[in-house]
Structure formats: structure tokens, C-alpha cells
C-alpha positions as CSV (number, residue, x, y, z in Angstrom):
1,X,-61.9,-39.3,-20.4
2,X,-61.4,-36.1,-22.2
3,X,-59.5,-34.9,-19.5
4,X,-57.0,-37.9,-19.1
5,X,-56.1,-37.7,-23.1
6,X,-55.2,-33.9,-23.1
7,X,-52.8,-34.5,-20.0
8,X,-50.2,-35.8,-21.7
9,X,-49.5,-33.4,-24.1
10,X,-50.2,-30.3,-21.7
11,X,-47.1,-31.7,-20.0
12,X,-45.5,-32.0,-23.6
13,X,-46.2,-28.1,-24.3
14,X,-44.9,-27.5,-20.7
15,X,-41.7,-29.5,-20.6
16,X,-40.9,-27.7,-24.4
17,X,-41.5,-23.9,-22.7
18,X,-39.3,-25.1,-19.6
19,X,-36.4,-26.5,-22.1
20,X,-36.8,-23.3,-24.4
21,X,-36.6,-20.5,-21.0
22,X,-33.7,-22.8,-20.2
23,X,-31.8,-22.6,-23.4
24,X,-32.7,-18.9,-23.6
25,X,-30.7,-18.2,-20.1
26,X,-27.8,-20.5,-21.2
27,X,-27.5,-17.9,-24.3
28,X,-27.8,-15.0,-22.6
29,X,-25.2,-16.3,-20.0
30,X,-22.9,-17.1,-22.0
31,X,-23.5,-13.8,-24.3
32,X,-22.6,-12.0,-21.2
33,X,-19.9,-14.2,-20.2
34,X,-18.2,-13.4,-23.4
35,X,-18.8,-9.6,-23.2
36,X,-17.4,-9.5,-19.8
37,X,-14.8,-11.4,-20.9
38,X,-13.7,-9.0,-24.1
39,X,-11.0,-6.8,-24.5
40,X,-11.6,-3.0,-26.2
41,X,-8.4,-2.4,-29.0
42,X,-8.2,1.1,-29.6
43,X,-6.6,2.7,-32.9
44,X,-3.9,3.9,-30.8
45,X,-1.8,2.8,-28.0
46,X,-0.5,5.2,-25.1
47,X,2.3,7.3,-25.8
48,X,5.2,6.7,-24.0
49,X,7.9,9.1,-24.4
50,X,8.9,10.9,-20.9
51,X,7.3,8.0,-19.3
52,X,8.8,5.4,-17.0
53,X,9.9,2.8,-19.0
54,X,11.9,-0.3,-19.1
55,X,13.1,-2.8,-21.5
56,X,14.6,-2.3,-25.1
57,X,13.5,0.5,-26.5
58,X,13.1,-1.2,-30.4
59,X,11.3,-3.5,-28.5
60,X,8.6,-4.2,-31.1
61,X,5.5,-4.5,-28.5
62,X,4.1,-2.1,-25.7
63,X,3.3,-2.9,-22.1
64,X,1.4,-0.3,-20.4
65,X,0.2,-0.3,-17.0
66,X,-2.3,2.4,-16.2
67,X,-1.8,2.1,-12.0
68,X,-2.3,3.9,-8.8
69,X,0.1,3.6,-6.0
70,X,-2.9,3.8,-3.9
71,X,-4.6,0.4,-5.2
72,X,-4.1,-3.2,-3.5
73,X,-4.9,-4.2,-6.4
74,X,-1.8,-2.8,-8.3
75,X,0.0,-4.2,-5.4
76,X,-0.7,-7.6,-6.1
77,X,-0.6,-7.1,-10.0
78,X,2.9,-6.0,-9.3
79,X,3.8,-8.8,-6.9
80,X,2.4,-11.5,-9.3
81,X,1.9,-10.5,-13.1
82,X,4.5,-8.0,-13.7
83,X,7.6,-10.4,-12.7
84,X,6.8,-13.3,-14.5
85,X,6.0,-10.4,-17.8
86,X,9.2,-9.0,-16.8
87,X,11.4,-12.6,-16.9
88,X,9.0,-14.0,-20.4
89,X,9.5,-10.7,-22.8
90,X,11.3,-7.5,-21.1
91,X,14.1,-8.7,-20.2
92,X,14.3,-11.2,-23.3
93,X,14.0,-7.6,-25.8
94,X,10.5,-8.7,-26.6
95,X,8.4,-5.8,-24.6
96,X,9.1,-2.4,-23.5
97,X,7.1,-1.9,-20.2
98,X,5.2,1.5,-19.4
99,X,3.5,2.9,-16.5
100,X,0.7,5.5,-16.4
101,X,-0.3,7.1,-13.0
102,X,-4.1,6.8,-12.0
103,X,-5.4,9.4,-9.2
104,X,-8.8,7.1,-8.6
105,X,-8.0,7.8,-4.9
106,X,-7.1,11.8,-4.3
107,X,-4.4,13.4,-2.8
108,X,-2.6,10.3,-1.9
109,X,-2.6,8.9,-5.4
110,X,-1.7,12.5,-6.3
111,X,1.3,13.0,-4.0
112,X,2.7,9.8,-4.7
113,X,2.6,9.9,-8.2
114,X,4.0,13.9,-8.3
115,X,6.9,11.8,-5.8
116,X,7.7,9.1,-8.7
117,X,7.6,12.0,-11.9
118,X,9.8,13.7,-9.7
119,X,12.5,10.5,-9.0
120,X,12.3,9.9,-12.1
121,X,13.4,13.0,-13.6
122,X,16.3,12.9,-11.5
123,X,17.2,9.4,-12.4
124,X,15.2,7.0,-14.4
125,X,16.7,3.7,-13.1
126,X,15.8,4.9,-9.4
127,X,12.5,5.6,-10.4
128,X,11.7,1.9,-10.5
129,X,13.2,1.0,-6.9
130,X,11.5,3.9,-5.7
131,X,8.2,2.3,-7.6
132,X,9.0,-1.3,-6.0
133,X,9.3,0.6,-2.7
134,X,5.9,2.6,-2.5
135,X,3.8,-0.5,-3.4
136,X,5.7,-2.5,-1.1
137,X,5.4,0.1,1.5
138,X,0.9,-0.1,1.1
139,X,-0.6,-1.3,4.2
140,X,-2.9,-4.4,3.8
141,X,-6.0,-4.1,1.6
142,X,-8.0,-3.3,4.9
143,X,-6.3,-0.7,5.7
144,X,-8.4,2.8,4.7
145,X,-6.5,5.5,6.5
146,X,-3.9,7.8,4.8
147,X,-0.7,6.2,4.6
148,X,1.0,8.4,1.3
149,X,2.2,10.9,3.7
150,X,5.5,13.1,2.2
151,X,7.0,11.4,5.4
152,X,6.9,8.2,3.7
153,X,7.9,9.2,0.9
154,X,11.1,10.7,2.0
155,X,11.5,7.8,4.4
156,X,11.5,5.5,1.5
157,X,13.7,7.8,-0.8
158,X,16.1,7.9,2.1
159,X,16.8,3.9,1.5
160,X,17.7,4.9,-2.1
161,X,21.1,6.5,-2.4
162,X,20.9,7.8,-6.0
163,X,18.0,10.1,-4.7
164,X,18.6,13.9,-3.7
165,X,16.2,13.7,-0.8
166,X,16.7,16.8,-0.1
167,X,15.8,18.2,-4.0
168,X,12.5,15.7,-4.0
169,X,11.5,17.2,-1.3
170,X,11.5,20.4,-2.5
171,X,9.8,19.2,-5.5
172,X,6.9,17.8,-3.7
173,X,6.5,21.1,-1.7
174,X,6.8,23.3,-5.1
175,X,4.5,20.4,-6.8
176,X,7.5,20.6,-9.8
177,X,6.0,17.4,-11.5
178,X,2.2,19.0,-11.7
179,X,2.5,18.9,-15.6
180,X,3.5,15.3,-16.1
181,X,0.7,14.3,-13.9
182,X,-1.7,16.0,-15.4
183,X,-0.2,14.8,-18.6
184,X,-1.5,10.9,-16.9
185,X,-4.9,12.0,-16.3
186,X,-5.7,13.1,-19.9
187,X,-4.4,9.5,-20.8
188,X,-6.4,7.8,-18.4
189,X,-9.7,10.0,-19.6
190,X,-8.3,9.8,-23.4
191,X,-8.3,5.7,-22.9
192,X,-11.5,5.7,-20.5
193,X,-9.9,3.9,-17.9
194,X,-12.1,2.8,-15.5
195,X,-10.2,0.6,-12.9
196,X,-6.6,-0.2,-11.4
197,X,-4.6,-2.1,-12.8
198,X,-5.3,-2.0,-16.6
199,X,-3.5,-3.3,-18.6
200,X,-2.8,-2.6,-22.7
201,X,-0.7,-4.2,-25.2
202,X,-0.1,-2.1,-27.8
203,X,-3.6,-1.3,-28.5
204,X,-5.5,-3.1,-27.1
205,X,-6.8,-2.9,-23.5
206,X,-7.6,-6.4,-21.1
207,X,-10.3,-7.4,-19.3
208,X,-8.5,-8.9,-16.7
209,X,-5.5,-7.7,-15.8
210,X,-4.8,-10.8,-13.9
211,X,-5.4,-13.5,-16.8
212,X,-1.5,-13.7,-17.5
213,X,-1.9,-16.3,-20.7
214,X,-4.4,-13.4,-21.7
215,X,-1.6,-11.5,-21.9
216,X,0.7,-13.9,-23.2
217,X,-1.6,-14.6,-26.4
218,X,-2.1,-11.0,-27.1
219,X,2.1,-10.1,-27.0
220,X,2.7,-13.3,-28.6
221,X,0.2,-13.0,-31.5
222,X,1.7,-9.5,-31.9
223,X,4.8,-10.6,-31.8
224,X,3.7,-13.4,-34.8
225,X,2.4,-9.9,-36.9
226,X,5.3,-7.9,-36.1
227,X,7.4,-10.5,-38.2
């Protein structure tokens, strides 16, 4: 008899633990859901002078694109994001658009970034054919084996007539670009950047580089300040 009257509310006890582990997890899912999903603003944004840039230079808001011509992942970001940024606020006077070499993957990421400081020293606006040319030029994301080779890289300048092939290539064989690279890589450590691509407006560095109306909210409520 005893027995049959303390049943019920032993399952009343144990239904409340279940419903209180469950609401526990939701809260600590969705505490980690927003973490992952936050963005680290810095005092500071990247400087930019002496690197690649487009759009209007009074442009009141900063696009920088920390990037390695080694990454798929750039490749896409490139082939996706960066038009459609490029059509809503660059080319509209909204945003100036920067790019910050990453060497996350050696001597390739090296040479191909010492190939685009050195393009762009000799003209700026070839630079970003050049740019649209090496990314273009990545093998498929499966693809592990070396494919930055100086013989690409002169293959591609080659398709470019503003470039001196003949001066990159000397440049890449005297490594003439060595300080602006190095230059990148303090960035990258100064802004702890941890993967390809990241993305920052003005301060303030993305989660996902791919989450476009991410971006959009952050230039456009920047844009809202800026008034």
C-alpha cells in the first residue's frame, strides 16, 4: 500500500530532474551557439596604406580581407561574397576594400603572395587581375599537391599585358617584396587571425566570413554612425 502511494510522486521528482537536465542543455546550447556565433571588435582596424586596395579612398568604411591564395576557401569567398560586396558598397563609394596576405600554408602561400606585392608595386590596377587570376588558377579543394610554382605564376602574368614579366620574375628570384610580406604576417599575428578568409569591417572581425547579411548589418550600421 505504502509502496503504491509513493510511486506517483517518485515519478513526479523524476519527470522535474529530466525537464531541469533538459533545460540546462538547451542553455548551454544556445550559450555556445551565441559564442560561436560572435564577432571580436578590436580598438583598431588594419592599416591599409601600401596595401592592395580598391574603392574610393574617403570611403568612410573598411573592408579587409585577411586571405591566402593557397585556401579553397578564399576561392569561394572570392567567387561568391566579394562580388556581390563589390556591386552593394565599393563600387557605390560606400567601402574601400583591402587584402592582407596569410601564409597558413608555406612556401606556396609565400611565393604567391611575394608574386602579388610584387605586381602590385608595378601597377596597382593589375594587381587585382593578377589576384582574380591566381585564385582562379587553384585546383579543386582536393587537390593537395603544389600547384604555386613561379611557372604559374609567370604563366598567368604572361595573360596580363601591363606586367613586366620579365622584371617579376626577377623579383621573385631576388625575393624584392620580402618586407611587405612580412609586413602581412605581423598583421595577421597583431589581429590573431586564426583562419582563411577573415573578414573585418573596420574594427570589428566576423565569425563567418560567409554570412553576407552579417556583413551587410555591420557596414550598414557603420555606415548609420558615420552620419
Amino acid at each position: 500500500m505504502t509502496k503504491r502511494e509513493n510511486s506517483p510522486f517518485k515519478i513526479a521528482v523524476i519527470l522535474t530532474l529530466v525537464v531541469f537536465v533538459l533545460l540546462a542543455a538547451l542553455v548551454m546550447v544556445n550559450n555556445m551557439k551565441s559564442k560561436s556565433n560572435s564577432e571580436t571588435t578590436y580598438d583598431k582596424q588594419p592599416p591599409i596604406e601600401g596595401q592592395p586596395t580598391l574603392g574610393d579612398s574617403d570611403a568612410p568604411i573598411t573592408v579587409v580581407e585577411f586571405g591566402d591564395f593557397k585556401c579553397p576557401s578564399c576561392k569561394a569567398w572570392g567567387e561568391t561574397i566579394y562580388p556581390q560586396l563589390m556591386s552593394d558598397y565599393v563600387d557605390t563609394g560606400k567601402v574601400k576594400f583591402s587584402y592582407i596576405n596569410v601564409l597558413f600554408h608555406g612556401d606556396e602561400s609565400k611565393l604567391g603572395s611575394l608574386a602579388g606585392e610584387a605586381v602590385y608595386k608595378q601597377n596597382p590596377e593589375s594587381y587585382w587581375i593578377f589576384h582574380k587570376e591566381l585564385f582562379k588558377a587553384q585546383p579543386s579543394e582536393n587537390h593537395d599537391g603544389l600547384w604555386i610554382t613561379n611557372e604559374k605564376i609567370l604563366e598567368i602574368a604572361k595573360t596580363i599585358p601591363e606586367i613586366d614579366v620579365q622584371q617579376l620574375q626577377k623579383d621573385l628570384e631576388n625575393q624584392t617584396s620580402l618586407e611587405e610580406v612580412n609586413k602581412d604576417e605581423k598583421l595577421v599575428e597583431e589581429f590573431k587571425v586564426q583562419s582563411t578568409p577573415s573578414i573585418m569591417v573596420n574594427g570589428t572581425m566576423l565569425e563567418d566570413p560567409f554570412d553576407y547579411k552579417k556583413i551587410q548589418s555591420l557596414i550598414d550600421k557603420e555606415l548609420e554612425e558615420s552620419k
